[in-house]
C-alpha positions in Angstrom: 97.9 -5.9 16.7 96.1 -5.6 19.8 97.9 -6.0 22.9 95.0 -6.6 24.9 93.9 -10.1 25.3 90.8 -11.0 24.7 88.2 -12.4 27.6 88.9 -16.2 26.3 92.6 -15.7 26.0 92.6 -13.7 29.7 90.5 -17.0 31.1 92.4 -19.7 29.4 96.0 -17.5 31.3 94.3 -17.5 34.6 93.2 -21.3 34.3 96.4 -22.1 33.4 98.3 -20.2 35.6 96.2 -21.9 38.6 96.3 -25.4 37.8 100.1 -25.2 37.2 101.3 -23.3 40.2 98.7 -26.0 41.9 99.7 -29.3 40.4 103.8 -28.4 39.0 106.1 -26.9 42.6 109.6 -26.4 41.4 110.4 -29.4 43.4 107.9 -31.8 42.0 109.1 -30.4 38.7 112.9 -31.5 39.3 111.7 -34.8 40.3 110.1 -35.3 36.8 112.8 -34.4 35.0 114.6 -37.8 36.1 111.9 -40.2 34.9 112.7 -42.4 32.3 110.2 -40.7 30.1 111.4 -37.2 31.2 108.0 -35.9 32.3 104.8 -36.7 34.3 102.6 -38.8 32.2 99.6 -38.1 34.5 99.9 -34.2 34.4 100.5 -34.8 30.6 96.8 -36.9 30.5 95.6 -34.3 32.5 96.6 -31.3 30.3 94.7 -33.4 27.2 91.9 -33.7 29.1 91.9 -29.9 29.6 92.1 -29.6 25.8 95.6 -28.3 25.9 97.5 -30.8 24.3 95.7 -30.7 20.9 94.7 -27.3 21.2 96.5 -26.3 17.9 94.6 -28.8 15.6 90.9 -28.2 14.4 87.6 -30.0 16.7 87.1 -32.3 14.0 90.7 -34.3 14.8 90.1 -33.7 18.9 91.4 -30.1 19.0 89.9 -26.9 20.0 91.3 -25.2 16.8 93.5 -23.0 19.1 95.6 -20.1 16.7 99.6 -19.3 17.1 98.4 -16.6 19.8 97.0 -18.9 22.0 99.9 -21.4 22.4 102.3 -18.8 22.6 100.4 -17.4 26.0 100.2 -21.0 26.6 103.7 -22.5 26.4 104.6 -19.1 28.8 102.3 -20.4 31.4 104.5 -23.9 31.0 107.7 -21.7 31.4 106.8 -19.9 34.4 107.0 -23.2 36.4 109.8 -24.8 33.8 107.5 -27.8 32.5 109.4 -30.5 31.1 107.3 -32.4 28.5 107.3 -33.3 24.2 105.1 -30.6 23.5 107.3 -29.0 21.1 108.4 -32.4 18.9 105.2 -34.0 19.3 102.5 -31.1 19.0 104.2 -28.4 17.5 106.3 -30.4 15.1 105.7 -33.4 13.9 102.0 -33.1 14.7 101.5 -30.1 13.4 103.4 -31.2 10.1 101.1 -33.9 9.8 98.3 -31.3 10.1 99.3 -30.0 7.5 100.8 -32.1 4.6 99.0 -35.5 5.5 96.0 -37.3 4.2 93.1 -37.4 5.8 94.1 -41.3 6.6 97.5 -39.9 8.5 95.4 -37.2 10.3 92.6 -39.5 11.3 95.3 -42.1 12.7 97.7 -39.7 14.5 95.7 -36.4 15.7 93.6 -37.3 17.8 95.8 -39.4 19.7 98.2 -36.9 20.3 94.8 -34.5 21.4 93.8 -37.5 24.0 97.8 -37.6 25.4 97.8 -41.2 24.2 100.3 -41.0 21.1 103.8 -39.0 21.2 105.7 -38.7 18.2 109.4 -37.4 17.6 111.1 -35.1 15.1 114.5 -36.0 13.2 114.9 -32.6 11.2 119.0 -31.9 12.0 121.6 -33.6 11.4 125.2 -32.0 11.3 123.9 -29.1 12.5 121.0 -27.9 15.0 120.2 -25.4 12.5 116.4 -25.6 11.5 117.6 -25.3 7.7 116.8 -27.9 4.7 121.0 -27.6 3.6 121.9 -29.6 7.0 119.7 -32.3 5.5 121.7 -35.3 4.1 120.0 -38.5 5.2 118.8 -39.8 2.0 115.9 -42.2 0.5 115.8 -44.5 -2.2 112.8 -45.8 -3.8 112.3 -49.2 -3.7 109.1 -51.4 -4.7 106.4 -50.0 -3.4 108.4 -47.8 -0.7 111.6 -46.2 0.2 114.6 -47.3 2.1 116.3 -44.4 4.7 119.7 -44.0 5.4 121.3 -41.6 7.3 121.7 -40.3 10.7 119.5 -37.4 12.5 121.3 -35.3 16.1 119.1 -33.9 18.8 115.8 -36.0 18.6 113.8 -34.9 21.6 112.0 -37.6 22.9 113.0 -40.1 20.4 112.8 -43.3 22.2 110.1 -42.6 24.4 108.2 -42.0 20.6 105.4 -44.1 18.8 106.4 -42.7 15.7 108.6 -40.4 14.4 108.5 -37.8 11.7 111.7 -38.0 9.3 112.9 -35.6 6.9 115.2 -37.0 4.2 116.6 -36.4 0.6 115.1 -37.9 -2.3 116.4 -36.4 -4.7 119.6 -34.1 -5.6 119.3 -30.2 -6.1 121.2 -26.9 -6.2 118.6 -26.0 -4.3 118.8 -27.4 -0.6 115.0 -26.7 -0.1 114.2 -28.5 -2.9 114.6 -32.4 -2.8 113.4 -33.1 0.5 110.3 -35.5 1.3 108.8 -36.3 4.7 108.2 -39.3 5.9 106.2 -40.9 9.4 108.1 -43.7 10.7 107.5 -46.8 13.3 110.1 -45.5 16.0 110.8 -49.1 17.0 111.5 -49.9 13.3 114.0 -52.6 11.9 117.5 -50.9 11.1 116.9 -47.8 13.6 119.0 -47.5 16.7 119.3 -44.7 19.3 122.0 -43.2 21.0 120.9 -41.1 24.1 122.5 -37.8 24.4 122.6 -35.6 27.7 120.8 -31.9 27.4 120.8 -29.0 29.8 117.6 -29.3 30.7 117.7 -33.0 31.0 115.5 -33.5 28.2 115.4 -36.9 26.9 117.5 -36.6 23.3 119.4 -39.1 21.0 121.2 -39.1 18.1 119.0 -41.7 15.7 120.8 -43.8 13.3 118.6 -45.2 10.3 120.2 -48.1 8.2 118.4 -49.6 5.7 114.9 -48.5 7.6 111.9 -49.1 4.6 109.3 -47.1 4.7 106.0 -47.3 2.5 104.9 -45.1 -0.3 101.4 -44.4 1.9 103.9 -43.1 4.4 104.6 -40.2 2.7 103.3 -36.9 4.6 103.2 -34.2 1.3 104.4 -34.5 -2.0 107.5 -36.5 -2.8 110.8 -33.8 -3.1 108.2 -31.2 -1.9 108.8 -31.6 1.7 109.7 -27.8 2.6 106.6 -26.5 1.7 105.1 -28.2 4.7 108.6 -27.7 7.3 108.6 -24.3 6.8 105.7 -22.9 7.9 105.6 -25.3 10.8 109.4 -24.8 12.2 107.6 -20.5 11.9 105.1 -21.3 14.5 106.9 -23.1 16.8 109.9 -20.9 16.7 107.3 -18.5 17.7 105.3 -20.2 19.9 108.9 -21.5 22.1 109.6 -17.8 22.4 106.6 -17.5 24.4 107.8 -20.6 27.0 111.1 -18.8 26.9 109.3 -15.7 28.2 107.8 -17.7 30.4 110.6 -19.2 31.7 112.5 -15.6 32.1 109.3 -14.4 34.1 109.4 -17.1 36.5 113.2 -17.1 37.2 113.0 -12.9 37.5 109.8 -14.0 40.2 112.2 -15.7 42.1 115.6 -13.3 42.3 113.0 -10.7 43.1 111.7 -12.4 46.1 114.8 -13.4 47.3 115.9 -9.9 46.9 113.5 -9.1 49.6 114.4 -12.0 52.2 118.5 -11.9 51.4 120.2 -9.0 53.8 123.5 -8.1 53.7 124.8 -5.0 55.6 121.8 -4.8 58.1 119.3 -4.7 54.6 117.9 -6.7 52.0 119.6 -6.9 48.9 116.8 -5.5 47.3 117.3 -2.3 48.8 120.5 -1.2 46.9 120.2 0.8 44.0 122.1 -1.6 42.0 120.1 -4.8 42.3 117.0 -2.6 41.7 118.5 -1.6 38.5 119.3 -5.0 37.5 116.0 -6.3 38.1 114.4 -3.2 36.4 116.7 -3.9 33.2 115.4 -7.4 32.9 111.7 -6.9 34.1 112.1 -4.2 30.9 114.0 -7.0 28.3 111.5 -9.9 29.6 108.7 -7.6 29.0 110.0 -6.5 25.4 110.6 -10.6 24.1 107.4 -11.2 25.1 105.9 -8.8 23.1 107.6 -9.6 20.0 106.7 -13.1 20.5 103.0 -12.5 20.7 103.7 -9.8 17.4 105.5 -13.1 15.5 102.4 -15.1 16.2 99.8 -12.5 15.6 101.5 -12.0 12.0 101.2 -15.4 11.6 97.6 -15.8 12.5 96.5 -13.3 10.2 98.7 -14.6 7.0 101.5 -12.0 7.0 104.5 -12.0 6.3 106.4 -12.9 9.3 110.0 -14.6 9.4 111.8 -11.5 10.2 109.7 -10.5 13.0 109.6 -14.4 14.3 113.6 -14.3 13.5 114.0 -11.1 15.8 111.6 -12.7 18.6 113.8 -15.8 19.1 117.3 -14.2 18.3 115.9 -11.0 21.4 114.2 -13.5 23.8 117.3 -16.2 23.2 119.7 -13.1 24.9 117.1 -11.9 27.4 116.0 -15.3 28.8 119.3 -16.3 29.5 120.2 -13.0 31.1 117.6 -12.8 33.6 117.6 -16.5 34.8 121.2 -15.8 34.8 120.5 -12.8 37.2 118.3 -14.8 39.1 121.2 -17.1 39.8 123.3 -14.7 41.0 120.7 -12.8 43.4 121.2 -16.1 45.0 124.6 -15.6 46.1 126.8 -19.2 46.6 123.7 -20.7 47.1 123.0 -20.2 43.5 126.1 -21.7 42.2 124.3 -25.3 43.3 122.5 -27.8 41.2 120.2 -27.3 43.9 119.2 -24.0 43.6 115.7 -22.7 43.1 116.7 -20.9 39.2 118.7 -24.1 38.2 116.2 -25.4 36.0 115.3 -21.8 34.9 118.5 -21.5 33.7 119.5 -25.0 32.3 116.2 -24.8 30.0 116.8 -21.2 28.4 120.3 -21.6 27.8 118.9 -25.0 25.8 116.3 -23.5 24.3 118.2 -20.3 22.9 119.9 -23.4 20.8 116.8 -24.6 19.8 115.4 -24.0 16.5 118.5 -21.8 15.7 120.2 -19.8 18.2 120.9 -16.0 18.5 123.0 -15.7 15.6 122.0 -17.5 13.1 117.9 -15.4 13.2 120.0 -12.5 13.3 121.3 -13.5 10.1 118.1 -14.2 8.8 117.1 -10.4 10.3 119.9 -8.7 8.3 118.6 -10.9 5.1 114.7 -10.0 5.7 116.2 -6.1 6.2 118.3 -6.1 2.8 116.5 -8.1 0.5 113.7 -5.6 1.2 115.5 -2.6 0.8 112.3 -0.6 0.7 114.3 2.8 0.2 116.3 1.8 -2.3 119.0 3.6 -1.2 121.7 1.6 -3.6 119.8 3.7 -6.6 119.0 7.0 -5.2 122.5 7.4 -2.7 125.3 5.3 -3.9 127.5 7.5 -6.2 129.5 4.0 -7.5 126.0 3.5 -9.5 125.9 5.3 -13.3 
């Protein structure tokens, strides 16, 4: 990999660095947070007119065929100023699933919209659990006539009511095998039989709980092949894990920014803060563990890119930038002193997203599990053979 971006990916930083610090102050920000769709719909329109929104889909459906690289330095230009928005359920999930397990039909009618800002979609993976895994998955669907009828109820739906349609994830069939079974479907949020019950999130992200009773569904609505479903999720929930750990960066950048300033302008004991030996040394530790989760972020995505294998390094990029997000908005919080103990504070919203975001898409401990799996099953030494003496 090379860590040097290249000129296009050093002019698409700078453009967006610009017209965010521009258009999205920290105040401003907070403000958007409490609309009733939970972001600015203008800035939204604005970034899909700058090609941002469908960036990740190919020219021919209104994108700029953007690679997993290129959102990740993206989304961390969004976390440096703590952007509220769907991004992740309607681009990086559920559009990008439709990218690629839908017909030609689903991706005429839905991609482009979602390129021009004018469609947002939802994603109803989880259920029990916020685990990003196909076991959690117990909603089922029957076939009936020409169609299916869900049942079942899906937790943590960002943006589910504010939604067009939603992408659902449900069990046709039963299997040993949880990844096998499953089949995805694109549903009509406002549906008969579905009903929403808004939950509260950290970072005030609008989020329900969607309960599907008898909701039908037709055949054509199938994204992929009927019990096949994984094949598609898989490679999708990848990307985005990798492509969030670049907001997450991005979100521990801007919060160090701000303790680091207010390190300067804070005195206590006739000098700034700044000046002690401690708080350097704090601030140096997680200017060091920012720098290092972005890194493996942009190595996750690069893997990806090129068509290598990549879960354990995407696995260790969430389960690394998950800790050092949260510890250096956390830092930045307490550089603040009282003040920083506020909902008011500057590193609030720094804080509230990364500590919802190292949930997201599995938290810490359950990719480090998958690292310890990716590590064993590989076992490229061999050492049970050559080393262990209970072997014969």
């Amino acid at each position: 990999m090379d860590v040097k971006l290249s000129e296009e990916q050093q002019m698409m930083v700078d453009v967006a660095r610009e017209f965010l610090r521009a258009t999205c102050p920290l105040d401003t920000v907070r403000a958007w947070e409490r609309l009733p769709m939970g972001h600015s719909v203008p800035v939204w329109k604005q970034m899909a007119e700058m090609g941002w929104i469908g960036a990740i889909f190919p020219e021919s459906h209104g994108g700029m065929g953007f690679g997993t690289l290129d959102l990740t330095l993206l989304m961390k230009e969004m976390g440096r100023v703590a952007l509220p928005g769907p991004f992740l359920s309607t681009v990086l999930l559920a559009g990008c699933t439709v990218l690629r397990g839908g017909t030609e039909q689903h991706k005429r009618d839905i991609l482009p919209g979602i390129a021009a800002g004018d469609l947002q979609l939802s994603f109803a993976l989880g259920e029990a659990s916020a685990r990003p895994d196909a076991a959690t998955v117990r909603t089922s669907a029957q076939r009936i006539d020409d169609g299916y009828v869900l049942n079942g109820t899906k937790h943590f739906v960002e943006f589910a009511e504010q939604a067009s349609r939603m992408v659902v994830v449900a069990r046709t069939s039963a299997s040993d095998v949880p990844e096998s079974g499953l089949t995805i479907f694109l549903v009509d949020a406002k549906a008969p039989g579905i009903e929403y019950v808004p939950l509260r999130t950290l970072a005030l992200q609008p989020q329900a709980k969607v309960l599907l009773k008898d909701v039908r569904v037709r055949a054509s609505d199938i994204i992929g092949r009927v019990d096949h479903g994984w094949e598609i999720l898989d490679p999708v929930i990848q990307a985005a894990t990798a492509i969030v750990c670049g907001y997450m960066s991005g979100l521990a950048e801007g919060a160090h920014e701000l303790g680091l300033q207010y390190s300067k302008e804070r005195i206590q004991f006739g000098q700034p803060i700044g000046a002690f030996q401690a708080i350097q040394n704090y601030l140096a530790t997680a200017w060091a563990k920012n720098l290092m989760g972005e890194y493996l972020g942009y190595y996750a995505a690069w893997l990806i890119d090129n068509g290598l294998p990549s879960r354990e390094a995407v696995s260790t990029a969430k389960a690394f930038v998950g800790y050092s997000a949260v510890e250096s908005t956390q830092l930045a919080t307490q550089l603040h002193g009282g003040l920083g103990a506020t909902v008011d504070a500057r590193t609030t919203p720094f804080l509230r997203w990364a500590k919802q975001l190292q949930q997201t898409l599995g938290n810490c401990q359950y990719h480090e599990k998958i690292v310890a799996r990716e590590i064993l099953d590989k076992d490229p030494l061999h050492l049970d053979e050559k080393y262990a003496i209970a072997l014969s």
